[in-house]
FITOR-802752 format. One line per 3 residues: their letters; for each residue x negated, y, z of N, C-alpha, C, O. Coordinates in pm, whole numbers, plus 50000, padded with zeros to 5 digits. Atoms other than C-alpha are relative to their C-alpha. Layout:
<recs>
A> X Y Z X Y Z X Y Z X Y Z | ...
</recs>
This chain:
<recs>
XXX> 49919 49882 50000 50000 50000 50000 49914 50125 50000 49935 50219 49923 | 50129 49867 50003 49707 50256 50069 49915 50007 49843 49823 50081 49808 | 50086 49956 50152 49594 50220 49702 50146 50020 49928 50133 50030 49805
XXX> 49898 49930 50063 49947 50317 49603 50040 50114 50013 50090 50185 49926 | 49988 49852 49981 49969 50615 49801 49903 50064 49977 49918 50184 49957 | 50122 49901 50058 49607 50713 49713 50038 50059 49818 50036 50171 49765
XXX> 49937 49944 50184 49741 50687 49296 50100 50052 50019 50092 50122 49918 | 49952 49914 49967 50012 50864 49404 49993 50149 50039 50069 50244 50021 | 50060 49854 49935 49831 51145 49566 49916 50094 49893 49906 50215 49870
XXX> 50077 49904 50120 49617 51213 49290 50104 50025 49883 50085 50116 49802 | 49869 49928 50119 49936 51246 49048 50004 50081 50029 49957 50166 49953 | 49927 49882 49965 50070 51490 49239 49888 50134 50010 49920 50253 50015
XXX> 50056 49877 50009 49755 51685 49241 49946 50039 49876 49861 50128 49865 | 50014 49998 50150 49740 51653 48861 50094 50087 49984 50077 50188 49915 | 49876 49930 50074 50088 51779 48840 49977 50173 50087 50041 50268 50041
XXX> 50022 49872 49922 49977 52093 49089 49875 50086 49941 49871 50209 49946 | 50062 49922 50064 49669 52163 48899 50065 50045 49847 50031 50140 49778 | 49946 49965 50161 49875 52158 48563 50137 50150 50093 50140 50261 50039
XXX> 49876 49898 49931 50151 52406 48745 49944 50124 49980 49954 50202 49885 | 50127 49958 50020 49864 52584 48882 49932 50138 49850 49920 50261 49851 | 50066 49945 50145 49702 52668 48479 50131 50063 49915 50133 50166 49847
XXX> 49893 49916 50111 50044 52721 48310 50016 50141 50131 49974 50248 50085 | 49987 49858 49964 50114 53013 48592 49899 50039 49952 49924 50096 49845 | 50134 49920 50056 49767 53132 48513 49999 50080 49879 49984 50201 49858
XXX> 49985 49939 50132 49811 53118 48150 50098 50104 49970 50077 50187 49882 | 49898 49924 50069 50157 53293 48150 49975 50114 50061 50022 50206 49995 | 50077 49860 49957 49999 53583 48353 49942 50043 49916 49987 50142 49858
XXX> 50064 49929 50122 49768 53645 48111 50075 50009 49857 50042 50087 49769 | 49940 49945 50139 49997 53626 47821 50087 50093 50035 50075 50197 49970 | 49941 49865 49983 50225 53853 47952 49918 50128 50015 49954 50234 49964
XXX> 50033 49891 50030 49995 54077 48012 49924 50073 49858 49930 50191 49823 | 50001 49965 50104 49840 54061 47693 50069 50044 49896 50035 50113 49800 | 49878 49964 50120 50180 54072 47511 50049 50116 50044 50100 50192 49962
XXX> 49960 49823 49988 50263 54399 47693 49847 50077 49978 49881 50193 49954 | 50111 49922 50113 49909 54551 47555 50073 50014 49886 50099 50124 49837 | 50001 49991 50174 50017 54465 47219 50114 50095 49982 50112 50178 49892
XXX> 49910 49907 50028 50339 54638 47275 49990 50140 50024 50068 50223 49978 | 49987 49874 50000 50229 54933 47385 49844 50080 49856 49825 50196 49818 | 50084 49981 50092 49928 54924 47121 50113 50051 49856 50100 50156 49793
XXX> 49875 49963 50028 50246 54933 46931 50085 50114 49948 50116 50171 49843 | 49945 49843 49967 50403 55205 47036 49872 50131 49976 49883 50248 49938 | 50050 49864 50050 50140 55414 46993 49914 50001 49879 49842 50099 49862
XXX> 49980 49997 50163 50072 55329 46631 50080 50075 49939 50047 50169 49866 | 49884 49918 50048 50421 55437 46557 49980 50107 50042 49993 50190 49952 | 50006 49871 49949 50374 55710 46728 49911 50080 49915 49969 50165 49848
XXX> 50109 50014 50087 50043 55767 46544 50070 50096 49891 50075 50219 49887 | 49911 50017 50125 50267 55722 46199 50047 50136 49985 50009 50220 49903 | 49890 49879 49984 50530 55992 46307 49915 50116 50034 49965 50220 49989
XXX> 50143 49855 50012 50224 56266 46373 49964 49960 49909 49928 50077 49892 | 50103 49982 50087 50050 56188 46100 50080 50067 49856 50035 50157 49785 | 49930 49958 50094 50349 56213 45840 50077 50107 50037 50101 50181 49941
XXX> 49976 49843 49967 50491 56509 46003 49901 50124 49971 49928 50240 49938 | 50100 49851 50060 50134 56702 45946 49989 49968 49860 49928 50053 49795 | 50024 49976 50148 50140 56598 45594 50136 50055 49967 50116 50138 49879
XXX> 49897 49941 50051 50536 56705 45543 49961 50171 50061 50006 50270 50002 | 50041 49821 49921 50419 57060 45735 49931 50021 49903 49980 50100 49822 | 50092 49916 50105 50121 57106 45499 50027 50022 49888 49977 50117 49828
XXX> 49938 49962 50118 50345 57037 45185 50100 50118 50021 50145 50163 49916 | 49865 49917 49940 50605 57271 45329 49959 50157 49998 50026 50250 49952 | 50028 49885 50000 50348 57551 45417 49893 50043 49865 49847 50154 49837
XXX> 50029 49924 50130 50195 57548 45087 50043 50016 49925 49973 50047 49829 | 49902 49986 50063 50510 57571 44926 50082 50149 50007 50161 50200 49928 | 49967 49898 49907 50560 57879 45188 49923 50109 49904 49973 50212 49858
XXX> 50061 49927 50018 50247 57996 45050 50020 50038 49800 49974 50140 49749 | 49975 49893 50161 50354 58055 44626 50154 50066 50025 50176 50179 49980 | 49885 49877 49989 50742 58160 44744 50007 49965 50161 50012 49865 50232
XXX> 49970 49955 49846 50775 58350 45075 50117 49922 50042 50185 49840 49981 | 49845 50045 49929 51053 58279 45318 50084 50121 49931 50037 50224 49882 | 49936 49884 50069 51351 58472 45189 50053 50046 50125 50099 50157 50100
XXX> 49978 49974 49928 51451 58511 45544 49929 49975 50149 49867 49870 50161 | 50080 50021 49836 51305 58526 45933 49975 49875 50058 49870 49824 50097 | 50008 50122 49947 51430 58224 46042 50060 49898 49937 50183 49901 49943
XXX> 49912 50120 50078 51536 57925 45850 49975 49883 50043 49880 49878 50122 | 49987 50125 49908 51594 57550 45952 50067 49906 49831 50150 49931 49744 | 49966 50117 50144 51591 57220 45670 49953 49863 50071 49900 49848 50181
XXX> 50024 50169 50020 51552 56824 45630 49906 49984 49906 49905 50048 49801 | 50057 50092 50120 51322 56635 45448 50075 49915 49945 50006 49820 49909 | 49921 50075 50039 51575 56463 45331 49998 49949 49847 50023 49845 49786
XXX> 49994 50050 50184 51539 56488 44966 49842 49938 49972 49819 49873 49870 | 50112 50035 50037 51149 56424 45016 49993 49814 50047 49890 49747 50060 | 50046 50120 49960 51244 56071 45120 50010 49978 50174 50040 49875 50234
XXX> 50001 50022 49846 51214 56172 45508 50110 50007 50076 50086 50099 50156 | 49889 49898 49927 51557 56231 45682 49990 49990 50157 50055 50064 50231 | 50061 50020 49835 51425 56133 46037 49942 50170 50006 49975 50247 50096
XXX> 50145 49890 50017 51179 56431 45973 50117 50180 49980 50208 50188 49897 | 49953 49886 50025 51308 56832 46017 49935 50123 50044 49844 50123 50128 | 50094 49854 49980 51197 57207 46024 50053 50086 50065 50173 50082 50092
XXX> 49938 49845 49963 51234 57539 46161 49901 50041 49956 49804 49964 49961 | 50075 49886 50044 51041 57846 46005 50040 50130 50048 50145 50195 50053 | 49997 49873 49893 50967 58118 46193 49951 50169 49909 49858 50218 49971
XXX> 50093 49877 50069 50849 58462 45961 50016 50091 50063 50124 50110 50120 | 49989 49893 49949 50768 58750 46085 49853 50113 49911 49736 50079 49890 | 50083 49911 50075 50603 59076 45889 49885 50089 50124 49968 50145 50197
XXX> 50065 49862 49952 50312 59332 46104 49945 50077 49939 49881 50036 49842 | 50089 49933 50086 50169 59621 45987 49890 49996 50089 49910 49975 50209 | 50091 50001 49926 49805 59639 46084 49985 50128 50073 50049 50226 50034
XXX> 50052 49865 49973 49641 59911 46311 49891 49968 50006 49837 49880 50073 | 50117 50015 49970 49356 59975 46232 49969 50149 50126 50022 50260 50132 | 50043 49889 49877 49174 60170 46566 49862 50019 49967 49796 49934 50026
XXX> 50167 50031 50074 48804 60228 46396 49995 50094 49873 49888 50103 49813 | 49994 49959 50098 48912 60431 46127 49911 50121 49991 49931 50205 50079 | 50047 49862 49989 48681 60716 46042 50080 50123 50002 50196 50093 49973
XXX> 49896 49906 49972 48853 61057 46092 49968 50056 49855 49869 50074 49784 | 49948 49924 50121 49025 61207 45819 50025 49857 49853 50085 49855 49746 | 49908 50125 50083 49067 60854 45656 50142 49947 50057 50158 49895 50167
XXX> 49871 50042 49964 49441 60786 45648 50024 49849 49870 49985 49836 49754 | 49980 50092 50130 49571 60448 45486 50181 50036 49958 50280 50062 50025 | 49835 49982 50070 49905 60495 45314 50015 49857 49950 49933 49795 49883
XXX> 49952 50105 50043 50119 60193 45278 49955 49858 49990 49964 49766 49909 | 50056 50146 50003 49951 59930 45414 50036 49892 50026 50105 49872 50126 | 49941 50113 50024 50004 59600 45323 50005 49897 50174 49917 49872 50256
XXX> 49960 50101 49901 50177 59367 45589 49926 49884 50044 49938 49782 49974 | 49996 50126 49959 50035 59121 45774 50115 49878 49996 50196 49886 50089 | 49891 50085 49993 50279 58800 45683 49930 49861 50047 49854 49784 49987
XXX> 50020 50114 49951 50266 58544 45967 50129 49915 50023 50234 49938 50084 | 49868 50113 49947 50472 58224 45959 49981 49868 50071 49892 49791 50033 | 49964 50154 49898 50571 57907 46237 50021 49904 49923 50077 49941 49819
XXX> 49966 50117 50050 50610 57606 46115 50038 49884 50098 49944 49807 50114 | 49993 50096 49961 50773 57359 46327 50079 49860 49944 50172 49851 49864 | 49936 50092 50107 50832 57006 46249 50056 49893 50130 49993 49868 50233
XXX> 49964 50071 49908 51067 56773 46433 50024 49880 49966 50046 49867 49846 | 49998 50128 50033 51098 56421 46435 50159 49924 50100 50155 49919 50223 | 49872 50055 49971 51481 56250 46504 50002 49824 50042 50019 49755 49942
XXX> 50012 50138 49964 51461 55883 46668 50130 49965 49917 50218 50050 49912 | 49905 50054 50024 51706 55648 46481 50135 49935 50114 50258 49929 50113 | 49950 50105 49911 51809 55449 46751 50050 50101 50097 50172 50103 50113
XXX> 50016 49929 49877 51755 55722 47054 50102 50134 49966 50179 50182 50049 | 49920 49872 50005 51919 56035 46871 49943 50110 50058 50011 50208 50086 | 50061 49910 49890 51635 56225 47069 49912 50032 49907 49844 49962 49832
XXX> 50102 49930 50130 51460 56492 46866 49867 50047 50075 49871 50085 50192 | 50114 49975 49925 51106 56558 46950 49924 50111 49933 49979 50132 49825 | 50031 49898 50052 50882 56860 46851 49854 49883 49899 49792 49831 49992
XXX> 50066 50057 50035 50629 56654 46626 49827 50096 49970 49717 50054 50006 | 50087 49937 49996 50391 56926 46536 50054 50210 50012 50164 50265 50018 | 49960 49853 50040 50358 57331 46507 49863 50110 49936 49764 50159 49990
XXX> 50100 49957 50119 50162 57490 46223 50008 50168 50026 50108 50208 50085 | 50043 49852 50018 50038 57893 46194 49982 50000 49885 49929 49896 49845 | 50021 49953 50078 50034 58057 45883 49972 50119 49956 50073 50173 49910
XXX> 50000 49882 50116 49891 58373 45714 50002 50040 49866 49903 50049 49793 | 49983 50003 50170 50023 58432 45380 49925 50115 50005 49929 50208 50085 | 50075 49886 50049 49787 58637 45217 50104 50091 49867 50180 50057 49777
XXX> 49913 49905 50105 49906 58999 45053 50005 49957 49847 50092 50004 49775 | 49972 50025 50132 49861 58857 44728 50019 49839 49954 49972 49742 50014 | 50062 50160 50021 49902 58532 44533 49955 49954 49906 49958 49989 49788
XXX> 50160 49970 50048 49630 58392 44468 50005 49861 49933 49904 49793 49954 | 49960 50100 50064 49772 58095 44259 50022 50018 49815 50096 49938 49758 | 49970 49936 50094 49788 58231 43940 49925 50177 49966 49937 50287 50019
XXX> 50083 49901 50101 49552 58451 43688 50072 50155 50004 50039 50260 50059 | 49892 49852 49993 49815 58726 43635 49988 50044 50126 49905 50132 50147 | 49995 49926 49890 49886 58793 43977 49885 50107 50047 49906 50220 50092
XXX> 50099 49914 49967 49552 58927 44036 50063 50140 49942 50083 50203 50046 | 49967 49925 50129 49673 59192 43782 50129 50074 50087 50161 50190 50062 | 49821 49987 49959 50023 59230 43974 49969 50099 50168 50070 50125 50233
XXX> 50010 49911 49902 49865 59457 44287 49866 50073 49976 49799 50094 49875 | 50104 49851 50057 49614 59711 44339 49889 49955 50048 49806 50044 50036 | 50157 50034 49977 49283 59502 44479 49955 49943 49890 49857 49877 49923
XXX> 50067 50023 50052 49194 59410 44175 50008 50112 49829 49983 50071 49716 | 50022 49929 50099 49222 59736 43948 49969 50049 49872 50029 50097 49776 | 50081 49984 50102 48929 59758 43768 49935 49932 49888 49850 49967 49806
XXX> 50039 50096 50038 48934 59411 43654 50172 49999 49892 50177 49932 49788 | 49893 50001 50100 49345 59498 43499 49976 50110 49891 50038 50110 49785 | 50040 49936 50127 49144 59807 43308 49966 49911 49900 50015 49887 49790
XXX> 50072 50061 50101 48926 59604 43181 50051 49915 49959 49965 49899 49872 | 50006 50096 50075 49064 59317 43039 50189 50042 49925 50244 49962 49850 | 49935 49888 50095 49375 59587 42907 49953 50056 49918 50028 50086 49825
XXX> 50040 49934 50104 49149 59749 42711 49919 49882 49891 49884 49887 49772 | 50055 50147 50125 49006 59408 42555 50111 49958 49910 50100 49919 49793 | 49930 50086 50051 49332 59297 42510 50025 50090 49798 50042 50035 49689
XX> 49987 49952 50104 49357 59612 42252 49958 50017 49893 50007 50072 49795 | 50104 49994 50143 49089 59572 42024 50060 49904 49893 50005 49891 49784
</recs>
């Protein structure tokens, strides 16, 4: 009987070291499988910044050949494919001061500083919870500078619409 309860005894500490290794193991997979999920999560996350600063930079160089036609305006990406994805635009005109000016120089009619906001928001499907994704600065410059003519179309480049007026006449 004592060599039945000895093979007995060692079963049971077979079945306690196997118990034992599976808790072990499922500790460590859980915790590995919540890594991966939050590795995860901040991929997507990642994703949703990264394609928000590329819909902002198409947006504000779109800003930059036609102005805003108004202060504040608000759109979708919707037609670009994105409808998760949305804007607000912020414009606002200053005139400069200059404080440095030599005396008896006056400027007449000087051109506006035009600074515009760009924010871009991102809409969860599931959550319905809008988040601020990024927020862009812009200075449109007084002229634009996209196109040959334009140079031609204000007064910093003058002496370059004589000259190539009086070529055109020969």
């Amino acid at each position: 009987m004592n060599r039945h309860a000895a093979l007995k005894s060692r079963n049971s500490f077979a079945l306690l070291e196997v118990l034992v290794s599976v808790m072990i193991l499922s500790i460590a997979l859980s915790t590995l499988m919540r890594s991966f999920t939050i590795s995860m999560n901040v991929v997507k996350r990642n994703d949703i910044i990264t394609q928000g600063c590329i819909l902002g930079e198409a947006l504000l160089q779109d800003l930059e050949m036609n102005s805003p036609k108004s202060k504040n305006s608000s759109g979708t990406f919707e037609d670009d494919g994105f409808p998760l994805y949305s804007y607000e635009i912020a414009y606002d005109e200053e005139v400069p001061r200059y404080g440095n000016l030599p005396k008896g120089v006056r400027l007449e009619d000087p051109v506006p500083i035009r600074k515009v906001n760009v924010k871009i928001y991102y809409t969860a499907q599931n959550s319905k919870k809008t988040e601020t994704v990024t927020s862009l600065d812009l200075i449109l410059p007084p002229i634009e500078r996209w196109q040959y003519e334009s140079r031609f179309l204000n007064g910093l480049f003058m002496e370059d619409s004589i000259r190539s007026s009086g070529r055109r006449r020969r």
